[in-house]
N, C-alpha and C positions, 0 to 999 in steps of 0.2 A: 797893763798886762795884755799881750796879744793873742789873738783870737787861735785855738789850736787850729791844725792844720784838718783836713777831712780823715788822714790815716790815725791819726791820733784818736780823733773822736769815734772813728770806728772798733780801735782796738781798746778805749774805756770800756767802750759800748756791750763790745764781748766779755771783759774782763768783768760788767758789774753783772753777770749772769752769776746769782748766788749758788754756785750748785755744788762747788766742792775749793776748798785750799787750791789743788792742783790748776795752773794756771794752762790756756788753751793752746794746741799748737797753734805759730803762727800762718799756716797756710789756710788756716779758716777764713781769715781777710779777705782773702780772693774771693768765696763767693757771697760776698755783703754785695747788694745794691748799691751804686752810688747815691747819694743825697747831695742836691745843691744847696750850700750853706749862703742865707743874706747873708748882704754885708752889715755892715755894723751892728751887730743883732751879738747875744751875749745867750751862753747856754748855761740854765740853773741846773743844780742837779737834780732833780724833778726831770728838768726835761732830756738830763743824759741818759735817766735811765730808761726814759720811755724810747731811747732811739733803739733799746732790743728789739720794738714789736717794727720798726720801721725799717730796720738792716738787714732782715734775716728773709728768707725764704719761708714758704709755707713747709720744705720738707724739713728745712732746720727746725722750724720752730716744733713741727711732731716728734721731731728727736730729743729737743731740750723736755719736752711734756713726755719722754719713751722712758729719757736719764731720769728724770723724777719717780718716778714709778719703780725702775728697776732700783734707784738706790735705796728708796723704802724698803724692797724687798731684797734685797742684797745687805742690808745694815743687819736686819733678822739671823742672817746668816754669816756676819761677820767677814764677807767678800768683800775685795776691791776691785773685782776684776775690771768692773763699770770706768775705771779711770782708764780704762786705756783706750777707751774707744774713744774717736773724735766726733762728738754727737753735731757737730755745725758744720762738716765738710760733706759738699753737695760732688767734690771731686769724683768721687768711687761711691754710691747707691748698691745698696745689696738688691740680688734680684727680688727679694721676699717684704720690700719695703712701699708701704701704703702711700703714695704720692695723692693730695688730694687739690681741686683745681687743675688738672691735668689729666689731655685728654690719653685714654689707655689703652691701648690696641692690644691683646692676644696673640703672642706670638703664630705660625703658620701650622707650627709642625703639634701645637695644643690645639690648633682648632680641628686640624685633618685627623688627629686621636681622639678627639670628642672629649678633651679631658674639661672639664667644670670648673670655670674660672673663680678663687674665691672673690665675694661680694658682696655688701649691704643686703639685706636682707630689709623687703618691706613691712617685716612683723614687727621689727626690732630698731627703729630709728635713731642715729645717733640724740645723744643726750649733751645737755649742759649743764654742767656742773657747779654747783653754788661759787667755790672756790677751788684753789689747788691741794690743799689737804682733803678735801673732799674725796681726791680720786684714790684710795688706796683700795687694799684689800681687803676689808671690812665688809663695804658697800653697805646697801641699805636694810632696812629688817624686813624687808620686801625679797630681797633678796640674795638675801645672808647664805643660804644655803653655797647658792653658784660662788659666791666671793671667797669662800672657806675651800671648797671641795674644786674650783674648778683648776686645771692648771694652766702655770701661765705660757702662753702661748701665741704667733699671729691674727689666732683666729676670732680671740677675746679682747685683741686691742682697743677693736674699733666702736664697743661700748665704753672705754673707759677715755673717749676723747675729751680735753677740757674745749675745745674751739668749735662751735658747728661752721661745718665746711658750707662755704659759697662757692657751687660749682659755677663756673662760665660757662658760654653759650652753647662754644665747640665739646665741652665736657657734656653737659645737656642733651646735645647733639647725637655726641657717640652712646650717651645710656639709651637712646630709644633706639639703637641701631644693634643688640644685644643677641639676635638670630644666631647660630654658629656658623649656617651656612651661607648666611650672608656675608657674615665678617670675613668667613673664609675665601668668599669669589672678591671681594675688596683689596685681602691682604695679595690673594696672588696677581691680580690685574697691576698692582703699586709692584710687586716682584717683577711681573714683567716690562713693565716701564722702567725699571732700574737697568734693566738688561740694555739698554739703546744705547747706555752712554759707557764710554769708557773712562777708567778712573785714571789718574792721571800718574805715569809710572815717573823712575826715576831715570828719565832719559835724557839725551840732549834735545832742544827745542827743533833741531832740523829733523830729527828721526820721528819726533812726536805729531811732527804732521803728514807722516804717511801711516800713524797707527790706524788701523780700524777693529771692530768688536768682534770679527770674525778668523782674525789674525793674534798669535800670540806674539806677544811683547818681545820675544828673546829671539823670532825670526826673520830675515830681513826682509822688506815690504813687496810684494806682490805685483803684477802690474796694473798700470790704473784701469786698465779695462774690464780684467778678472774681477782686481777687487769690488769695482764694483758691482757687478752681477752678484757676487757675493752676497754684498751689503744689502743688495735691493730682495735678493731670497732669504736672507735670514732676518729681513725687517717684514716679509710676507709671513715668514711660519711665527713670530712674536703677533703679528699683527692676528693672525687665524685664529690663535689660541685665546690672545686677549676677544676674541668676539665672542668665544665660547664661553670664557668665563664671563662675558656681560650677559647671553643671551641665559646663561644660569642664574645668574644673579636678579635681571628683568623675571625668569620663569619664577623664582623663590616670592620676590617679592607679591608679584599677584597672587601666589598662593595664598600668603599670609594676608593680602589683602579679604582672599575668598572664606578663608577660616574666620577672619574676623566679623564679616559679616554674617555668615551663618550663626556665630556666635551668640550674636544681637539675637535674631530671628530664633534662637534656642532658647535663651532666657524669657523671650516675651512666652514663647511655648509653655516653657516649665512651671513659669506664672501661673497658665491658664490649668495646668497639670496639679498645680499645690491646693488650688482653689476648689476641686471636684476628686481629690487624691482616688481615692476608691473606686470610681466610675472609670478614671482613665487611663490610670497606671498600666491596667493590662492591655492597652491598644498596642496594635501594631507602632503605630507614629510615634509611641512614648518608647516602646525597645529601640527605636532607632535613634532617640532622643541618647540616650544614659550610652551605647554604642561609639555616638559622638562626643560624649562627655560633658557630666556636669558641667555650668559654668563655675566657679571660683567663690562668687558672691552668695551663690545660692545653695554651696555644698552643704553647709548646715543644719538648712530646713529639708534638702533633698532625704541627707543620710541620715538622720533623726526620723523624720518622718517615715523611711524605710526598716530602720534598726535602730530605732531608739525602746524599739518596747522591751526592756530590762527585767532582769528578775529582780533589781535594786530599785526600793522605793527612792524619794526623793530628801526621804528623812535620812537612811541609811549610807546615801551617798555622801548627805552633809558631814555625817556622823565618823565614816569613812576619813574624810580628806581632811576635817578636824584634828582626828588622830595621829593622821599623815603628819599633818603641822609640827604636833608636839614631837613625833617621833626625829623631825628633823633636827627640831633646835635641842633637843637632848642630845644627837651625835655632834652638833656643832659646837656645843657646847664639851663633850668628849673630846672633840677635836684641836679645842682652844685652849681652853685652860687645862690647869695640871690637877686632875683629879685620881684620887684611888681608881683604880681600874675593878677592883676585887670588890670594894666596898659601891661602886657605881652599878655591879653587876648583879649585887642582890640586890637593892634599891630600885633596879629596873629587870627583873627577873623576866617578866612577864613579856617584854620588850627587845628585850636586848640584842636576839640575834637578830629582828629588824634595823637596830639602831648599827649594828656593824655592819649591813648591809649598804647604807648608806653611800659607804665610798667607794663598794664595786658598782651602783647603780652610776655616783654619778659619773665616773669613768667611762662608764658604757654612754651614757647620754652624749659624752662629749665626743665620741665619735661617730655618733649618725649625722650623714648628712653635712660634713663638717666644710663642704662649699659653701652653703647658706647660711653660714655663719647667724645661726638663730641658735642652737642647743648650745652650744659654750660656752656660755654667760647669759645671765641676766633672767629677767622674769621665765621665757618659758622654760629654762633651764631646772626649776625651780617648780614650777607648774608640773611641768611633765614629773620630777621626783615627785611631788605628792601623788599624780594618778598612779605610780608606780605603788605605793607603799600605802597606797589606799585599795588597792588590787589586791594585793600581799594581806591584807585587813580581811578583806572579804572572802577569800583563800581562806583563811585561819577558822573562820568563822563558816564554811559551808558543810551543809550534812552531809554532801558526795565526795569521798576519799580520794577518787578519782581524779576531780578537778583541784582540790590540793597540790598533786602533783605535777599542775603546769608551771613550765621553769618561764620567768617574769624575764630572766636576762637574756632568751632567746628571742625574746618578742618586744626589747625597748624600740626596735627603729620603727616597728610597727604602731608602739602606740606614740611616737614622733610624727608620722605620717598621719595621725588623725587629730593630734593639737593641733598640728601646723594649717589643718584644714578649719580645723573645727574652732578652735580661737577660745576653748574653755575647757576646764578641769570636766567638770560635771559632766558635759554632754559629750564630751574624750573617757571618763572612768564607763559613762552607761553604754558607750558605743561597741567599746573596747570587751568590756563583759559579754555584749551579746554577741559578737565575734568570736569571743571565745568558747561559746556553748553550740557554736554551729556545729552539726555530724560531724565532717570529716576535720576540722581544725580541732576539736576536742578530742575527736580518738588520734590524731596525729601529733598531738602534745602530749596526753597521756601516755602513747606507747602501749595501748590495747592489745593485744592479741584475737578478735573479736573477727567473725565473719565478716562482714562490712566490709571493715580494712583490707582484708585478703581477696574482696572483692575488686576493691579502689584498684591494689595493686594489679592484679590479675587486669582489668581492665587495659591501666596504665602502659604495661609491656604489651599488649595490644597493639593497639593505638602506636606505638612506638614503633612495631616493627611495622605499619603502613604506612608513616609519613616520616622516619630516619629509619630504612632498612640497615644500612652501613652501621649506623650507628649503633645497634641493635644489637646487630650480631657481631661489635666489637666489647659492648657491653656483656654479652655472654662469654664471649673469647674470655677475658680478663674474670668475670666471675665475678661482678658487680651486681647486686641485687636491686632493683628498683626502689624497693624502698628508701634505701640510702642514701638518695637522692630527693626523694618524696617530702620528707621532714625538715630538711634543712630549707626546702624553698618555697613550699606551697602554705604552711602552718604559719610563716610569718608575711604571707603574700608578696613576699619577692622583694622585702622593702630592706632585706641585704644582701642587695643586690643590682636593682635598679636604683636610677635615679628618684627623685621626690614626685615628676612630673610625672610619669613612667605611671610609680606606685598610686600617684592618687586618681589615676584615669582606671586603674584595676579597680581600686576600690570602686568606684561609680558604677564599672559594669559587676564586680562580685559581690553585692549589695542585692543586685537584681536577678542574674542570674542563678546564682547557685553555688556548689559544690564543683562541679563539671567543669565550669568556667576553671577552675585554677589548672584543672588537668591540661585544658589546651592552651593556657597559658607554659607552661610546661611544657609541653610539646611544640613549641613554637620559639620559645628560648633555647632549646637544643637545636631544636636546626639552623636558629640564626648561628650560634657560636660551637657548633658541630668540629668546626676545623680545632677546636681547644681539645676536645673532648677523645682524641685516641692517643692516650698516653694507658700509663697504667690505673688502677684503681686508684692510686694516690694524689694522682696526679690532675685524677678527674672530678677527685673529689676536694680536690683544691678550687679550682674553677665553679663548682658547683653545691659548695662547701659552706657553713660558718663565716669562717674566715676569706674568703675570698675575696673582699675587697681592702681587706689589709694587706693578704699579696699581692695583688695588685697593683696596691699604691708605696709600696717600697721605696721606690724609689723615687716618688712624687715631693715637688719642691713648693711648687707653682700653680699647680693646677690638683683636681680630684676626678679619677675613671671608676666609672662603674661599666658595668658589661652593658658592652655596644651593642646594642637589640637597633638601631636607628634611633628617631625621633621619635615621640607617643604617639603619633597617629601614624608612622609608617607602621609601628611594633601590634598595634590594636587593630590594626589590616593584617599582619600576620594573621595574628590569633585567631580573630573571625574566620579566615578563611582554612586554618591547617586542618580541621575537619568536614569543613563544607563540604554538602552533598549535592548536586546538579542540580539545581533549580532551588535550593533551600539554603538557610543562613542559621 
């Protein structure tokens, strides 16, 4: 019997892929790997079928683990649609497809919009999977809720990987290099370096060596004296600009060098700060400490230790998020099986419009923050719904009517922004509570009609026509009240709106600060994005709105924008300063 050929053994190889009847195109073959076959050496089939993990690509092989998944869940549904894709052709790659082992640059025109590339998430690390049945839609009882309610989506993939990825060096390389504006002076110094050479038309070889980069292709050549001068000026104004974007590029990096270092020299600080809390929290040196921002590591004990004193004992809260539990797996269980709706609904009388809440909350989760592919799946997914509906518990259960009346789904990316910091139900439910008993965020969620309020406001338009006159008095033109604006952004500290980094550096200073602070937070967001803001009432309150970062991202494939304030310490420079007074902070 003679030995098959290499094409042979490559197209078994594909064909013993068990994944459906329907057989593969053949242009898949082209991108297998070559393999060199010994000679006299014989292939059992054991080892034909191990040649899939050896022929394929690491993107093929996410695709064959993509096709698994989607036909799980396409079977449910009775679709075929899944046969028609070619899941092993590396020819044509969708923009929106996770290559892993491969290093990833950020297109130019997403770094220069500030759009947020999606990515791994440090809270959420890939996983491995016992087996390939393992991955479906189920998932764990840890995590059933996300696996039921979450939908399926890019941004949920990349906990359901069976393979942990080994990145290489140059992949290693490029994650520590993750700056925007760094990547941005990179991408354009490589643009401009593209510009030197000319691409090779479709000329005769005598004509093509009079081309140059300065001359278009369709005109006849120049003389050699011009063109050169030319050549030598437009290799001067590439070469000018490339120094500008190194001499940006050198400036960024020493910054970040300088941040990181203060950084260090702020934690040892906050150390010395946790150790004597009471004594030093009111020093000058400690506001400029929280000013500069928490570190990351030490958010916990900072914001706890500032706002953790709760009206919620420690029993209450267990007792809370207990509840939470069961209220889950009752909707998932709603969710799942085919049960009386009518006869479920007496049975859980007492429950129930929590337990149909369930799938507006987890909808909402799944869209905070949906670059950090942390809320879409998986445990904090999950986490966060029980502070949700352990909040909702506590609601239910308060003697003030008032605070009953805060709506939970204007304030999920809010309480996102303090899991994501905080890394725990508990110390996220007690934080979250006492945030929401502060003055102005509790009459700004209830809707008070209350002196105070009409004070805020009054204040607000203030303050508004001294640091955005124009603004002001376009604001009046159109006949937009302050308010209007007031609730949509300050009640949930901005966190739909900004980014996570943005949001968690407000929280650090509105922990310490006060009230006040979100006003000039406010006042410092409108003047950055002022040029948004003269359309009409609707238009403004689009941009400053609810929903504003769902119009926004309309059209978003690849990346995620939120409203471009700068960087968190250019934005936290604003703020400080848009009410500063000569000689005071």
């Amino acid at each position: 019997m003679s030995l098959p050929s290499l094409l042979e053994v490559i197209q078994e190889s594909f064909e013993d892929v068990a994944l459906d009847s329907a057989p593969l195109r053949a242009r898949s073959v082209r991108s297998a790997p070559r393999q060199k076959l010994l000679p006299n050496c014989t292939l059992s089939a054991q080892d034909t079928n191990s040649q899939v993990n050896l022929l394929i690509t690491p993107s093929q092989r996410l695709r064959l683990n993509q096709k698994k998944r989607t036909r799980t869940a396409e079977m449910l549904h009775g679709s075929d649609m899944v046969d028609a894709v070619d899941f092993l052709s590396d020819d044509e790659l969708p923009d929106d497809l996770i290559v892993y082992n491969v290093p990833y640059s950020r297109p130019l025109k997403s770094l220069a919009q500030r759009d947020q590339a999606y990515r791994p998430s440090r809270m959420r690390p890939l996983r491995i999977s016992r087996s390939a049945s393992s991955v479906s839609s189920f998932g764990s009882p840890q995590t059933r809720a996300s696996s039921i309610f979450s939908i399926s989506s890019d941004c949920s993939e990349l906990s359901l990987l069976e393979d942990e990825a080994k990145f290489s060096d140059e992949a290693r390389l490029l994650g520590l290099n993750e700056d925007p504006q760094i990547n941005e002076s990179l991408q354009r110094i490589s643009m401009l370096n593209s510009y030197k050479h000319v691409s090779a038309p479709n000329v005769s070889k005598e004509k093509l060596g009079y081309l140059t980069v300065t001359r278009q292709t369709n005109l006849p050549p120049k003389d050699p004296r011009e063109a050169s001068k030319h050549t030598r000026d437009y290799e001067q104004l590439l070469q000018s600009q490339m120094d500008k974007e190194q001499k940006k590029l050198e400036e960024r990096k020493k910054q970040l060098a300088a941040l990181a270092k203060q950084t260090d020299i702020d934690r040892k600080t906050w150390r010395t700060v946790l150790r004597d809390y009471d004594a030093l929290v009111c020093s000058a040196e400690t506001r400029e400490l929280w000013w500069r921002g928490v570190p990351k590591d030490l958010r916990p004990r900072v914001w706890i230790r500032q706002m953790g004193r709760s009206s919620l004992s420690t029993e209450q809260t267990q007792q809370y998020l207990s509840e939470a539990d069961e209220i889950i797996d009752k909707a998932c269980d709603l969710k799942v099986a085919k049960l009386d709706t009518a006869q479920f609904a007496r049975d859980n009388s007492k429950n129930y419009t929590l337990i149909e809440s369930v799938e507006e909350y987890s909808a909402l989760i799944q869209q905070a923050f949906p670059n950090l592919l942390v809320f879409q799946y998986g445990q904090a997914f999950d986490s966060i719904l029980r502070t949700i509906l352990a909040f909702r518990l506590c609601q239910r259960e308060s003697t003030d009517p008032l605070f009953r009346e805060i709506k939970v789904s204007h304030l999920v990316n809010l309480i996102c922004v303090l899991y994501y910091n905080l890394r725990d139900e508990t110390l996220t439910l007690r934080m979250f509570t006492s945030l929401m008993s502060k003055k102005m965020m509790y009459h700004l969620q209830t809707d008070t009609n209350l002196e105070y309020l009409q004070d805020i406001v009054a204040q607000f338009d203030k303050f508004l026509a001294k640091t955005s006159p124009n603004i002001h008095q376009h604001f009046e033109h159109i006949g937009l009240q302050p308010q209007l604006i007031l609730a949509p952004t300050v009640s949930n500290i901005f966190s739909k709106m900004l980014n996570m980094d943005i949001c968690s550096r407000l929280v650090d200073i509105y922990i310490f600060e006060g009230d006040t602070f979100l006003l000039r937070v406010l006042l410092a967001l409108i003047r950055k994005v002022q040029y948004k803001l003269l359309g009409t009432k609707e238009e403004v309150c689009t941009i400053l709105g609810d929903d504003c970062l769902s119009l926004l991202n309309r059209s978003k494939v690849s990346g995620y924008r939120y409203l471009d304030v700068g960087d968190a310490t250019e934005f936290i420079c604003d703020v400080r300063t848009i009410l500063r007074r000569q000689g005071s902070s």
